[in-house]
Every structure is written in C-alpha cells, then in structure tokens.
C-alpha positions in Angstrom: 3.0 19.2 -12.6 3.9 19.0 -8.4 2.9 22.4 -8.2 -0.3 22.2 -9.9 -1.5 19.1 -8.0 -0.3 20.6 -4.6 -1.6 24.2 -4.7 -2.3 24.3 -1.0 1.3 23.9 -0.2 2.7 26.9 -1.5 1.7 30.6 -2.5 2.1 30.1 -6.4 -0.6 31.8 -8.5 -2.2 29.6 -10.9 -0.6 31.3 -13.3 2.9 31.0 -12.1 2.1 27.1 -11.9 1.2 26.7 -15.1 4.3 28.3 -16.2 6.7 26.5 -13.9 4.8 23.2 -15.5 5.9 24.0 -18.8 9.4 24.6 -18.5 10.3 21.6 -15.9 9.7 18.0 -16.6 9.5 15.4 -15.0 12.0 12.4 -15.2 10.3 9.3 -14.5 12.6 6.2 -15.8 16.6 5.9 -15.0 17.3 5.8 -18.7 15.4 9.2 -19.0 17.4 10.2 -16.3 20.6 9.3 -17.5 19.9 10.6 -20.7 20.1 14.3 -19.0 24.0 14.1 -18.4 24.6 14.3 -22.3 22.0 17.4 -22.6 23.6 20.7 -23.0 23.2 24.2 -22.4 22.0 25.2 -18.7 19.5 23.5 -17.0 18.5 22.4 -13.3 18.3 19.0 -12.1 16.6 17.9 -8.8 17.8 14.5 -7.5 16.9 12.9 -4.9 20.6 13.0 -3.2 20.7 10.9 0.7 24.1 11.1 1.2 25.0 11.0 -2.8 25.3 7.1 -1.8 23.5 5.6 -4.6 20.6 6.2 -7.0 20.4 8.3 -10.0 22.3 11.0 -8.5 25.6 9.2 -8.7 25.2 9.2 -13.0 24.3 13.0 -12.2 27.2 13.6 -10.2 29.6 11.4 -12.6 29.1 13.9 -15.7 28.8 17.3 -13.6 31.1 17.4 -10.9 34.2 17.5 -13.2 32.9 21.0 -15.0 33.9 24.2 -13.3 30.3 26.1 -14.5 28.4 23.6 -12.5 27.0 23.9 -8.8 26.0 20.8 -7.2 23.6 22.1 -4.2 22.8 19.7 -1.2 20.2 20.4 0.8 20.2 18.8 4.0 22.8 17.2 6.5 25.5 15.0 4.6 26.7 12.2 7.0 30.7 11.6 7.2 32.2 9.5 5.6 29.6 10.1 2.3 30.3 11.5 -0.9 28.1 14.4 0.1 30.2 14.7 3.1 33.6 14.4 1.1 32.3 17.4 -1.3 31.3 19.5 1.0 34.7 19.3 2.5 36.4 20.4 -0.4 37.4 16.8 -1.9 39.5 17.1 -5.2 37.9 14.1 -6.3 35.4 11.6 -5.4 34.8 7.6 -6.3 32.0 6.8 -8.6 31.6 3.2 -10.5 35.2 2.3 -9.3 36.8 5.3 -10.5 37.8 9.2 -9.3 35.9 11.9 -10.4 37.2 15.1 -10.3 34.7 17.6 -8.4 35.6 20.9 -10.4 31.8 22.0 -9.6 30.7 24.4 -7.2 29.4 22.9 -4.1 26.9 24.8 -2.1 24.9 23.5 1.2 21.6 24.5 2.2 21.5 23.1 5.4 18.0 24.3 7.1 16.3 21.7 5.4 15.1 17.9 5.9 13.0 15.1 5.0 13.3 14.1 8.8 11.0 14.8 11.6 13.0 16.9 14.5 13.3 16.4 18.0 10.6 18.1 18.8 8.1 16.8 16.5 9.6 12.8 17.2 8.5 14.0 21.0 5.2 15.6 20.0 4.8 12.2 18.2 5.9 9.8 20.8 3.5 11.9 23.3 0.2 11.3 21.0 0.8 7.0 21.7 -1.9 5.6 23.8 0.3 3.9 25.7 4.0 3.9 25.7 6.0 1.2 24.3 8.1 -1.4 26.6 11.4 0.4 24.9 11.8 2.5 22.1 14.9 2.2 20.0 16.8 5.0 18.0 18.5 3.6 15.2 19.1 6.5 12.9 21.0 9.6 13.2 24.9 10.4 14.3 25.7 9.0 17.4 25.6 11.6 19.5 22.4 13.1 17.8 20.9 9.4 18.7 22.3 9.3 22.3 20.8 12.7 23.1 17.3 11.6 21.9 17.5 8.9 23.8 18.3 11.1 27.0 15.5 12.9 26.0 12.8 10.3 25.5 14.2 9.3 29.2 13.7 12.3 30.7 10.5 13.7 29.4 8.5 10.5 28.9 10.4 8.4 31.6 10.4 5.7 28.8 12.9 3.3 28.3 15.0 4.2 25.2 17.8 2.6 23.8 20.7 3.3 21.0 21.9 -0.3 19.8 25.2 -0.9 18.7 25.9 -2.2 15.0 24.4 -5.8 15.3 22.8 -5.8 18.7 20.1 -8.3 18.4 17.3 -7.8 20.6 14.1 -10.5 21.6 11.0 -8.4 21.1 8.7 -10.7 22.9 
C-alpha cells in the first residue's frame, strides 16, 4: 500500500509494487499488532522502534527477543541507557512490563539511517529564517552532539544558542 501511494519516492516498477502490496500488510490497531507475536512461521515486522522505550515494539520485543532464530534490526542511533542501547551492547536480558526478558535474538544495527534532520540540513534550515531568532535552544540530542550544534549555530550565524540543563526554565518574553 506505502509503495503504491508513494511511487515517486523509490525506483519500484509498478509491478514490483503491486507485489510487495500483496504480501505485506498493514497493522493499524494495537490489538492487531499484538496479535502478530502469537503468529508463526517467518515473517518481518516493521515497528516503529525510538529507543525500544515504549509503544508496540515493546509487545514485539517481549515474544521475539527470547528465540535464537530471530534478528531484531535497529535502524538508527540507540541513546544510552535504552533498551536499544542495552541490546546492542550485548545485554543477556532486558526489562519489559516489570520483568527480564532474555534477548536470545540476533541484534543487528543499521546505523546510516534517521528520522532526524542533520547538522547540515538544521543549518540550511536555520539560514532560510527571515530573521533570526533572539536565541535558539537545542534540546534534543546527546550532550555533546547538542553542545557542538550550539557551537555551530554560534559560529556560523553569530546567533545566540543555548543547551538548557534538565529543568532550566526560561521567560520567552
């Protein structure tokens, strides 16, 4: 169905998308989703994952970790002190619902993609304002990561850029 009503975004044939509709489907509700950790025989699931924090991934991961013919495969940067994190570093087990889950499965990292804009297209951005802002706050990313956007929003827009600390409160008038 994705494929079909977003042609212009990949190289598909028609053809190809109409075959790739008929053997995927698409999971709308939680209880549908659920219902796919008592199916059997092989399958892909696509979840969306954040940091395996929350959300229907968590049933996902709660009935395919433990199996050894699994492969759970992030894609994209796993923030410490996540469950994505923890798997990716090798945990044994991991906490789900209040209790360990062995991670027997596979765990794989594709790590070149992201949801996120990147530096340089948060500068291009910040470049097209009309007129720059009195500061401009990062409040997302590592802490390093955030400190050297900010460094770099100084630098190349000579803009005043700030990384708050966990409940800083600031007057925006």
């Amino acid at each position: 169905v994705i494929f079909n009503h977003h042609r212009g975004e990949h190289r598909l044939t028609p053809a190809q998308c109409d075959a790739l509709s008929r053997c995927a489907h698409m999971v709308n509700s939680v209880e549908e989703s659920k219902r796919l950790n008592a199916m059997k025989g092989p399958m892909i699931i696509l979840s969306a994952s954040g940091m395996a924090s929350g959300g229907r991934v968590i049933h996902h991961l709660k009935a395919f970790a433990p199996k050894s013919n699994n492969t759970i495969l992030f894609v994209g940067f796993q923030a410490a002190g996540t469950r994505g994190a923890a798997m990716l570093d090798g945990a044994d087990s991991i906490k789900i619902h209040g209790e360990y889950i062995p991670v027997k499965a596979k765990v794989e990292l594709i790590s070149n993609l992201s949801a996120h804009a990147d530096y340089q297209e948060m500068i291009d951005w910040l470049k097209g304002m009309e007129s720059p802002p009195k500061k401009t706050f990062i409040t997302h990313g590592e802490p390093i990561a955030a400190d050297m956007m900010r460094r770099h929003i100084e630098e190349q827009l000579h803009w005043q850029a700030i990384v708050p600390e966990y409940s800083d409160q600031v007057s925006l008038t």
